[in-house]
N, C-alpha and C positions, 0 to 999 in steps of 0.2 A: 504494500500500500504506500503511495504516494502523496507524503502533506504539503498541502498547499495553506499558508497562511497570509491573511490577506491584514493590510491595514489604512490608515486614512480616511474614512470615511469620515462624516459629520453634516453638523447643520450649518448654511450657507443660505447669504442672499439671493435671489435673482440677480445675475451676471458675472458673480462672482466665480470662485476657480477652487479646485479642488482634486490631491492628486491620488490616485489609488497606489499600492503598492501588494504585490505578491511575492513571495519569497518560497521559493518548491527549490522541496529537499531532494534535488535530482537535475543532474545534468540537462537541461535545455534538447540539446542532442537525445534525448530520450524520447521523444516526442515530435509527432509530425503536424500536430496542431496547437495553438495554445494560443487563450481569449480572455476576452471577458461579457459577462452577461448579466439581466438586472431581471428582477421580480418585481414587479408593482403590486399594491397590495388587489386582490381582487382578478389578478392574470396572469396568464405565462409567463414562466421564463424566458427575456429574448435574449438575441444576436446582439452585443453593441460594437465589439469589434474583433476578429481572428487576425493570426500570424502563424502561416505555415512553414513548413523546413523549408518548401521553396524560394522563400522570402516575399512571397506574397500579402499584401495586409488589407483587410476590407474592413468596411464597416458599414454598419445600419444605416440606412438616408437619414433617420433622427437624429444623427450624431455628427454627419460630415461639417467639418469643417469647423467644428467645434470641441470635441475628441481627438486623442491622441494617442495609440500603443505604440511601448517604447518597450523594450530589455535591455538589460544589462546580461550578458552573458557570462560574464565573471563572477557574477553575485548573485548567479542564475534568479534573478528577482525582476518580475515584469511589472508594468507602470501603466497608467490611465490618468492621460491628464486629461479634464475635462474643467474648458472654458464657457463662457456665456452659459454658464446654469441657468435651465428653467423652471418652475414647480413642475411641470410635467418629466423632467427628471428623479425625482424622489423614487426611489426604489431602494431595495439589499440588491447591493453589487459582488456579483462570483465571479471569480478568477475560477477559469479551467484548462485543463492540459491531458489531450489525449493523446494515445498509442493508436498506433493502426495494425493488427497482429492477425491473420489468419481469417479477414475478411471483416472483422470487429472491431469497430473503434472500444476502446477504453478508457473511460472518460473519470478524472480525476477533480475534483471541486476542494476548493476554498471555504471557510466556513462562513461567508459573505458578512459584508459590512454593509453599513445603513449608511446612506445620504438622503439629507432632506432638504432639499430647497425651499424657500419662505419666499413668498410674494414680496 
């Protein structure tokens, strides 16, 4: 099993900035995907943004341009910076980091942090 601990979260104004942090006890290189994603209270878990072994990085149209995934691969520890907060931001944000083994992703979570944005 693979920990993933995540930190930074909090309450913030609208527009204000806010930076997540993961910190997984395992090589980077271990993994062919690795995210982050949010819960609102009342719905899905979504996408807010990936980074594949390819060096590929996408994100959710509700985040572009405003979102940022970042790693360190030294301190194998990945980062969400997230500018212009909105209240429709407020969610628990998961860091996750899968395997892809034998047709199966194997999907590893963060024990998620809370952000609230305030009008």
């Amino acid at each position: 099993q693979v920990q993933l601990v995540e930190s930074g979260g909090g309450l913030v104004q609208a527009g204000g900035s806010l930076r997540l942090s993961c910190a997984v006890a395992a090589s980077f290189h271990s993994f062919n995907v690795m995210g982050w994603y949010r819960q609102a209270p009342g719905k899905q878990r979504e996408l807010v943004a990936s980074f594949t072994s390819g060096g590929s990085t996408k994100y959710a149209d509700f985040v572009k341009g405003r979102f940022t995934f970042s790693r360190d691969n030294a301190k194998n520890t990945m980062y969400l910076q997230m500018n212009s907060l909105k209240p429709e931001d407020t969610a628990v944000y998961y860091c996750n980091a899968a395997q892809y083994y034998s047709g199966d992703y194997y999907n590893y979570w963060g024990q998620g942090t809370q952000v609230t944005v305030s009008s």
